[in-house]
C-alpha distance (Angstrom), angle and dihedral (degrees) to the residues before:
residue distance angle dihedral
X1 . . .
X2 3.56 . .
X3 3.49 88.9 .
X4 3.71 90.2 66.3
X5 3.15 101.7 44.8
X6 4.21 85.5 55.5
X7 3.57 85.3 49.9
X8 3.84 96.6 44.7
X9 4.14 88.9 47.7
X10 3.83 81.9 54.5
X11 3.84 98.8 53.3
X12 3.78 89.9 44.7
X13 3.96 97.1 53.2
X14 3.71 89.1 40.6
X15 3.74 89.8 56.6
X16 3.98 95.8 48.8
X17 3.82 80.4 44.7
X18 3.63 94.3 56.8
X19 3.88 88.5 50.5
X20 3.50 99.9 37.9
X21 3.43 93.6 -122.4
X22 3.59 110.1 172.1
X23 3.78 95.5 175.4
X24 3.81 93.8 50.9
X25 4.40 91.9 55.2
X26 3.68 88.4 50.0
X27 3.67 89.4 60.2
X28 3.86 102.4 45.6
X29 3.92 87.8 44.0
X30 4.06 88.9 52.0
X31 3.92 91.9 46.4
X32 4.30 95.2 50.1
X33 3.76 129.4 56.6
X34 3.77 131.4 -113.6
X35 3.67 105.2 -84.3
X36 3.79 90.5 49.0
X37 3.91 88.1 57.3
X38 3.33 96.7 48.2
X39 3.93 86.6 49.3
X40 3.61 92.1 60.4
X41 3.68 93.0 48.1
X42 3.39 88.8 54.0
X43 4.06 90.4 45.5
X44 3.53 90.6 56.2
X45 3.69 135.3 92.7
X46 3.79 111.3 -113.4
X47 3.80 92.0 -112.8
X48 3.80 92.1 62.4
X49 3.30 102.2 41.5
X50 4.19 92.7 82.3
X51 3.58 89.9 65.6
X52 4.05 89.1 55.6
X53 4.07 98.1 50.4
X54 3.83 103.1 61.3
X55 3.50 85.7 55.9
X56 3.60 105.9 52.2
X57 3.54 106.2 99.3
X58 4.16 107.4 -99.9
X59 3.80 97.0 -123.7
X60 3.65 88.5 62.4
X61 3.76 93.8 53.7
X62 3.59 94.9 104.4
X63 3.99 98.0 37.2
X64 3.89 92.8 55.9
X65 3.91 94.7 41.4
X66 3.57 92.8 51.1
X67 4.02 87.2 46.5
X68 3.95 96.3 50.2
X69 4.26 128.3 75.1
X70 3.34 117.5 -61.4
X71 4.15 86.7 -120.0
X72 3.83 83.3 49.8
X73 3.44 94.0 52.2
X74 3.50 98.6 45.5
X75 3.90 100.8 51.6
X76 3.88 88.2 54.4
X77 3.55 96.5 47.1
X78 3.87 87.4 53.7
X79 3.71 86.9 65.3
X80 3.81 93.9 61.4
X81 3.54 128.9 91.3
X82 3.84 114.2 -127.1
X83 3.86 90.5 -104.5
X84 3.75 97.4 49.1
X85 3.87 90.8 57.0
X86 3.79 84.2 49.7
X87 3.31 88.1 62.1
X88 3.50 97.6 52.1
X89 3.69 98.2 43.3
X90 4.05 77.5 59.2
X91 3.54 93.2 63.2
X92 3.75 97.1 53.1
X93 3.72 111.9 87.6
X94 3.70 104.5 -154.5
X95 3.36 119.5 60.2
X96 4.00 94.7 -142.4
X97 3.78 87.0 68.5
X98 4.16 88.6 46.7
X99 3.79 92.0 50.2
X100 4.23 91.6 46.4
X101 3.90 85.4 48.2
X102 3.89 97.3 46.3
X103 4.09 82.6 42.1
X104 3.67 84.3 68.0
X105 3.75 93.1 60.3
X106 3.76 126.2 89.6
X107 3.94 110.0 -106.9
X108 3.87 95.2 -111.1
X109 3.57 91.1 57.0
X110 3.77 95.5 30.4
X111 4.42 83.4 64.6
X112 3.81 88.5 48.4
X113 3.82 95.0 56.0
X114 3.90 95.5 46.0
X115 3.48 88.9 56.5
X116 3.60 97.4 56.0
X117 3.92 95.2 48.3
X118 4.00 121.0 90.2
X119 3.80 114.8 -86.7
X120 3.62 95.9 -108.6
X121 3.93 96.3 45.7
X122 3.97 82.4 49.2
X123 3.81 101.3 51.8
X124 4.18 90.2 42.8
X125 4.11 84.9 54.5
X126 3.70 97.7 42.6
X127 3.95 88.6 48.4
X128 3.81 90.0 47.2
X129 4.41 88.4 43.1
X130 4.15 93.7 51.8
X131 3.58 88.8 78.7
X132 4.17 127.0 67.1
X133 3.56 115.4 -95.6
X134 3.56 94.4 -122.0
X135 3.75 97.1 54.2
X136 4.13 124.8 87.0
X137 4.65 83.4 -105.7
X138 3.73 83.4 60.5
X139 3.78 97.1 44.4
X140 3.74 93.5 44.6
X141 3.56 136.1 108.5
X142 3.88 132.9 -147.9
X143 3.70 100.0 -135.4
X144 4.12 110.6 96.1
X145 3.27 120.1 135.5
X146 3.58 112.8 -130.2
X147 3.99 126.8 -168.6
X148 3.76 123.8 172.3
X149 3.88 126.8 -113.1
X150 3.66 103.9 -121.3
X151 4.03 94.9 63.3
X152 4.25 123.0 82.1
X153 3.59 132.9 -107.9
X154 3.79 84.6 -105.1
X155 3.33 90.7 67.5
X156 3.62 111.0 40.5
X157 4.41 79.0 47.5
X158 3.77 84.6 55.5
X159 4.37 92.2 42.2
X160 3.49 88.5 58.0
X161 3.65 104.4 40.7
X162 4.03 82.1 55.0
X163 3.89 84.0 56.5
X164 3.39 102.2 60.0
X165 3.45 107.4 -152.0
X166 4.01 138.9 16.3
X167 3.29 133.2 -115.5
X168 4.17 102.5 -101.6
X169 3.69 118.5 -99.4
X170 3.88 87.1 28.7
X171 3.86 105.6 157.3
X172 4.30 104.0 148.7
X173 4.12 129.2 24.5
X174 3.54 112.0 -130.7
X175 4.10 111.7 -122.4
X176 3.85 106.6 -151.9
X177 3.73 129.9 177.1
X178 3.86 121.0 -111.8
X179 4.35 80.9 -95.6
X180 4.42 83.5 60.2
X181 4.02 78.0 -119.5
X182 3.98 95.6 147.7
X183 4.21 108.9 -125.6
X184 4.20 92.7 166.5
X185 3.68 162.4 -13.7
X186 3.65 129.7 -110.8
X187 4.02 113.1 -158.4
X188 3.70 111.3 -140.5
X189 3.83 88.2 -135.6
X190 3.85 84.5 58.5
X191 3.58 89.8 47.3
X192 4.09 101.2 55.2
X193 3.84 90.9 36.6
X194 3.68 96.7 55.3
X195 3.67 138.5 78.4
X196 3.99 112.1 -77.1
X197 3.62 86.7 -139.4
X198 3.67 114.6 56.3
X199 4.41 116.6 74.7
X200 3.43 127.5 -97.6
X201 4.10 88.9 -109.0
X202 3.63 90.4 73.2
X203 3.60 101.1 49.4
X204 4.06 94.6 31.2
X205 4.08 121.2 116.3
X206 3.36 100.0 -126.6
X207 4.42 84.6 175.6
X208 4.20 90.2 89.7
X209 3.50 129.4 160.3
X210 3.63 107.3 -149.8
X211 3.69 119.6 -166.4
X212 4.11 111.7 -126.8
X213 4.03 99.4 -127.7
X214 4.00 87.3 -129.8
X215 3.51 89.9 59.6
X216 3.95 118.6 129.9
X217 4.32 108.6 -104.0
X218 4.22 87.0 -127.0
X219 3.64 87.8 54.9
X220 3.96 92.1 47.4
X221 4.00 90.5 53.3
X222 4.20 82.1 49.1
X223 3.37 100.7 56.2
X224 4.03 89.2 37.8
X225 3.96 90.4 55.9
X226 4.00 99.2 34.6
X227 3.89 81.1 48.7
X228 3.85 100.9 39.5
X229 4.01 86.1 -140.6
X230 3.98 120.6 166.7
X231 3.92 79.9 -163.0
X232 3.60 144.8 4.2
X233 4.49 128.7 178.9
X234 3.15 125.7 -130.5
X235 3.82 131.1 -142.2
X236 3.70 140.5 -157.0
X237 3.89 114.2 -123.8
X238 3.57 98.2 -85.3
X239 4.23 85.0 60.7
X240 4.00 87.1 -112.8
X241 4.04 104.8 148.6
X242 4.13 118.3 -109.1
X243 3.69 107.5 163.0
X244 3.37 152.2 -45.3
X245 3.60 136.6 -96.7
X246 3.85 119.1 -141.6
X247 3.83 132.2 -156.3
X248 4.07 92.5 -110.6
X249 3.89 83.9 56.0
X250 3.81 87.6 51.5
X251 4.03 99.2 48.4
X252 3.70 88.0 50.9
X253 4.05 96.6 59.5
X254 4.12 88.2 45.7
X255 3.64 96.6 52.6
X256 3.74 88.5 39.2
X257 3.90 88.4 52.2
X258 3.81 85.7 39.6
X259 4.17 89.9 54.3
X260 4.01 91.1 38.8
X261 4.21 89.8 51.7
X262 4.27 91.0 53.5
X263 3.29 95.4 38.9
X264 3.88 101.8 40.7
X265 3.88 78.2 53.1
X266 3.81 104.3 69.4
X267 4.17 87.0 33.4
X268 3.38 100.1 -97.3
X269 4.24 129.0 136.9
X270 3.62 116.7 -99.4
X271 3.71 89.1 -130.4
X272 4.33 85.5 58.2
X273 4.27 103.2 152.1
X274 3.82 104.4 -152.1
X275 3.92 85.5 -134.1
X276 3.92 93.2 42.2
X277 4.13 109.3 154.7
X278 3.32 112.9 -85.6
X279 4.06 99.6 -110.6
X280 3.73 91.0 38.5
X281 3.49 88.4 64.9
X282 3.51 101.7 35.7
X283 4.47 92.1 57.8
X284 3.81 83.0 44.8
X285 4.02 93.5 57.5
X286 3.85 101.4 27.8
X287 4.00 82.7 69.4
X288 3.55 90.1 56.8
X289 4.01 97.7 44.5
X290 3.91 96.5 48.1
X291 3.81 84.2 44.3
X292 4.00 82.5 57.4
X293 3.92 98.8 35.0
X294 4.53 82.9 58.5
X295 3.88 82.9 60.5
X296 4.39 93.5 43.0
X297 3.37 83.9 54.3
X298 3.99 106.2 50.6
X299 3.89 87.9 40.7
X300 4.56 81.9 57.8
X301 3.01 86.9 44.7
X302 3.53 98.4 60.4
X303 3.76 84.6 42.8
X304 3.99 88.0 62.0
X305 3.34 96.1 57.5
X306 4.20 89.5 71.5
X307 3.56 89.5 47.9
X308 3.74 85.2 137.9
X309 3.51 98.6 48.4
X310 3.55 96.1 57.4
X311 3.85 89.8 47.2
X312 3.30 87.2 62.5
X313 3.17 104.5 46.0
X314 3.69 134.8 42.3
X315 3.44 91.9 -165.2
X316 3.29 114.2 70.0
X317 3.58 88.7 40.9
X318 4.06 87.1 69.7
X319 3.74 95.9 41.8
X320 4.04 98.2 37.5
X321 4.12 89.5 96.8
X322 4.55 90.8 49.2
X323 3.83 83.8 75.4
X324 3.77 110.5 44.6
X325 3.87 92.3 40.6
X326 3.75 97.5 57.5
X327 3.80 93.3 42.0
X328 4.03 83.3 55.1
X329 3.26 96.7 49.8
X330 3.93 99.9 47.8
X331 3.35 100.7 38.7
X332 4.59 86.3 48.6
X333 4.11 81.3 53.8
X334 3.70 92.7 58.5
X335 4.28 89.5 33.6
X336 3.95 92.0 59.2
X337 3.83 86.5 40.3
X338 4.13 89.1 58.5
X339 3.51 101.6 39.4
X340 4.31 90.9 51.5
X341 3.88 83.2 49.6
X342 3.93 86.9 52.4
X343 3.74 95.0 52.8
X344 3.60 93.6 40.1
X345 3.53 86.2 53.6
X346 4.20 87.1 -130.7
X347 3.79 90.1 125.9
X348 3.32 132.2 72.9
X349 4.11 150.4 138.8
X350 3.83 87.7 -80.9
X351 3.95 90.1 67.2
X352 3.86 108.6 16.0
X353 3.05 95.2 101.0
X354 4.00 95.9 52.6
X355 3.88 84.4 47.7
X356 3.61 88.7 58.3
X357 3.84 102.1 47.1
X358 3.94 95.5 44.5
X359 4.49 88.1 45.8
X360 4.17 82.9 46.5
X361 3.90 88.0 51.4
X362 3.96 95.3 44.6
X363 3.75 86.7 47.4
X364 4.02 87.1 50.6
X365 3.49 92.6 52.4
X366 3.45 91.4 48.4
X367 3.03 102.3 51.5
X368 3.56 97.3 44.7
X369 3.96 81.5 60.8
X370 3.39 104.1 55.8
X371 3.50 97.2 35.4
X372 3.65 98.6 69.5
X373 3.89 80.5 43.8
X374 3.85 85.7 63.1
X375 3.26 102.8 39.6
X376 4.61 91.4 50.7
X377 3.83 82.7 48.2
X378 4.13 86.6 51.7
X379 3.50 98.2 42.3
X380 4.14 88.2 51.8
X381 3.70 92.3 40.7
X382 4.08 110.4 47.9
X383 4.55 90.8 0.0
X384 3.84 79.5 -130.9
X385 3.81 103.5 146.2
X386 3.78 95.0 -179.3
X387 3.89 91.7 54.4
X388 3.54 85.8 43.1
X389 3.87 96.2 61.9
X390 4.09 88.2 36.1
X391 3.63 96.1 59.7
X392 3.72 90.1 39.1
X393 4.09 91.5 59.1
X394 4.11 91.0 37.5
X395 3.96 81.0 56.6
X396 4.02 95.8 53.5
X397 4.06 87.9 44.6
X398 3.54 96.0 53.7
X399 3.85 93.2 43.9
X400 3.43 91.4 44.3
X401 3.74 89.6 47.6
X402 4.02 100.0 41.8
X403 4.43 88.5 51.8
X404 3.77 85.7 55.3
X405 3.69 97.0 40.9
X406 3.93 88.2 43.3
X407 3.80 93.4 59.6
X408 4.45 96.9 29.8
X409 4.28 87.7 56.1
X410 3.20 105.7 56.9
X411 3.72 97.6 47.2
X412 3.94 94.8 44.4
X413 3.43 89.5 49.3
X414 3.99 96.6 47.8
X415 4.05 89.8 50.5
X416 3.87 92.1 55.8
X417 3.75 89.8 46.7
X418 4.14 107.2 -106.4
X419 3.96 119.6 131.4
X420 3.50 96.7 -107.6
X421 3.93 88.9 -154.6
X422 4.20 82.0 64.4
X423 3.55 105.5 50.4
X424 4.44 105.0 14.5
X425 3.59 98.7 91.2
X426 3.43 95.6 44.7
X427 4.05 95.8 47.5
X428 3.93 86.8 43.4
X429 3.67 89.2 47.5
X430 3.72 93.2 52.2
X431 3.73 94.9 44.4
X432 4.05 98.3 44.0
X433 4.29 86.4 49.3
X434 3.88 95.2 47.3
X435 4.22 84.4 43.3
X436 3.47 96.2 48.8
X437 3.82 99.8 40.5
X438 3.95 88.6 46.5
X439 4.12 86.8 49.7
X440 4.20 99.6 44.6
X441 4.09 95.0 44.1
X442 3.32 99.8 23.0
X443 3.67 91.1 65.7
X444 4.02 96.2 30.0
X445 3.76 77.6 58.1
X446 3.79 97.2 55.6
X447 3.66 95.6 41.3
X448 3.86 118.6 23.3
X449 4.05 93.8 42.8
């Protein structure tokens, strides 16, 4: 169902598109919510899109950018003038969100709008914009509420009814010492449940997990779902209190990570707009393809060096692609299988090596399977009992070879600092077409000619 309704949302803006119908947008944007704006955005061709911003309501500016594609995000902000993207960053009340918007901004202009913000809103982003994007400083926000561990219940009841309102996704206060070092956490469950009377040191958690703010975004989502936390602070190394991470923060980096692992797959940018212009997208894929036509070419070239054999005969000529295709396709089964237990962090020098002997062993099996499969269809096919048994063996090789290759790759290519997700299948491909080429007429070679 919510599909549809996407879909319908789609058809409708379309049509008002189509007619130029400023009036009509305005009303479908005023009747959905933020993420379904920036979905349509997204869903739109670039050329269209123009006709959508002016009428999203200005208040929501900032929401909706921060929702869209980076690429989407980026060409709109480009439009803005240093002062109107002050003005936006003004309406957004956490200063996480500010510091992912103004991350979105080349440097030069980046400079221009701190300068133009209030002191205090500038020191909060530049304390949130020290730290890597990608690590739990750059994910934080500056909002925790912090009490102290000598006062009651009463008190911190009476603090927060003073406040007003909490910060959302506010499941724990943060009890600091009079240095803001953090020594606990006080559950608000454990704080309406309990006696109004007694201090917040008796009731406190003192058993916290505190994220270091250096720490890596992948390993923040980790801890968050090993730990099933709704929020978690982080520290500096001295253990003084900086922020807080929530879970909406933590969502966001896994289906970034998620959208980064597909995309990095088939070569493309993590940043990919579905509407990207035409020759942007074209330079950023022709890398990847001539990367990929290098490899075509060394696996034909292995292929020209049985010229003869295939001359000869006919038949291995029709089988020749049975063996490097199943290879590829066992050893990118065991491949995806490594790099998700990289990024989940489930795999590790402790059990590699177990990995590796059970992945060898399925691809034995396997291969065992298929390649008296083979070798029946042969014998039907071309009643060649000798090409039968050498296709068969080429088969268990390349199986053999692609589990091995499937769980070696990733690894090797993680230690010298390459996304394996961007360049494994294409290595693995490589190796488990040269392999299984090399196996099939290397041995029809040997013993059919």
């Amino acid at each position: 169902m919510p599909d549809l309704i996407t879909e319908n949302l789609r058809q409708d803006i379309s049509s008002a598109l189509e007619q130029s119908d400023s009036s009509a947008i305005a009303q479908i944007l005023d009747r959905i919510n933020i993420a379904q704006i920036a979905d349509i955005l997204d869903s739109t061709p670039s050329s269209q899109r123009e006709q959508i911003w002016p009428q999203v309501y200005p208040f929501n500016l900032g929401p909706v950018l921060l929702e869209t594609s980076d690429e989407v995000r980026q060409q709109k902000l480009k439009k803005f003038s240093s002062k109107q993207i002050a003005e936006i960053i003004d309406t957004l009340p956490d200063v996480d969100d500010q510091a992912d918007l103004m991350l979105s901004l080349p440097a030069e202009k980046l400079v221009s709008v701190l300068f133009i913000l209030d002191q205090q809103k500038r020191e909060k982003l530049e304390s949130v914009l020290a730290y890597p994007e990608d690590t739990a400083g750059g994910l934080m926000d500056l909002n925790p509420i912090t009490i102290r561990a000598d006062v009651t219940l009463d008190v911190v009841l009476r603090y927060l009814r003073i406040r007003g309102e909490l910060p959302a996704h506010t499941d724990q206060l943060f009890v600091t010492d009079r240095y803001d070092k953090l020594i606990g956490t006080l559950s608000l469950s454990r704080l309406l449940t309990s006696d109004t009377e007694i201090r917040v040191e008796q009731v406190m958690n003192i058993d916290i997990l505190p994220l270091q703010a250096q720490l890596i975004d992948d390993d923040v989502a980790r801890i968050f779902e090993d730990n099933d936390l709704i929020s978690a602070a982080v520290v500096d190394e001295n253990g003084r209190l900086l922020g807080r991470i929530t879970i909406d923060d933590v969502v966001d980096v896994i289906r970034e990570e998620g959208d980064n692992s597909v995309l990095s797959m088939a070569g493309l940018h993590e940043d990919e707009d579905l509407f990207s212009p035409i020759w942007s997208s074209s330079r950023r894929r022709a890398v990847w393809l001539g990367f990929n036509l290098l490899t075509a070419f060394l696996a034909a070239s292995v292929i020209g060096l049985f010229e003869n054999a295939l001359d000869k005969i006919v038949a291995l000529a029709i089988l020749l692609t049975i063996v490097p295709s199943m290879g590829g396709i066992a050893g990118s089964q065991t491949l995806t299988l490594v790099i998700r237990g990289l990024a989940l962090g489930q795999l590790g020098s402790s059990n590699f090596n177990s990995l590796v002997k059970k992945e060898i062993t399925v691809g034995l099996i396997n291969g065992l399977l298929w390649a008296a499969v083979v070798a029946a269809f042969t014998i039907l096919w071309f009643e060649d009992f000798n090409l039968a048994w050498i296709i068969a063996l080429s088969l268990v090789i390349n199986l053999l070879a692609g589990a091995y290759a499937g769980a070696i790759i990733p690894v090797l290519l993680k230690r010298i600092g390459v996304d394996p997700a961007l360049a494994g299948s294409v290595v693995l491909t490589t190796f488990t077409d040269v392999i299984g080429i090399l196996a099939f007429l290397g041995m029809a070679t040997l013993f059919l000619l």
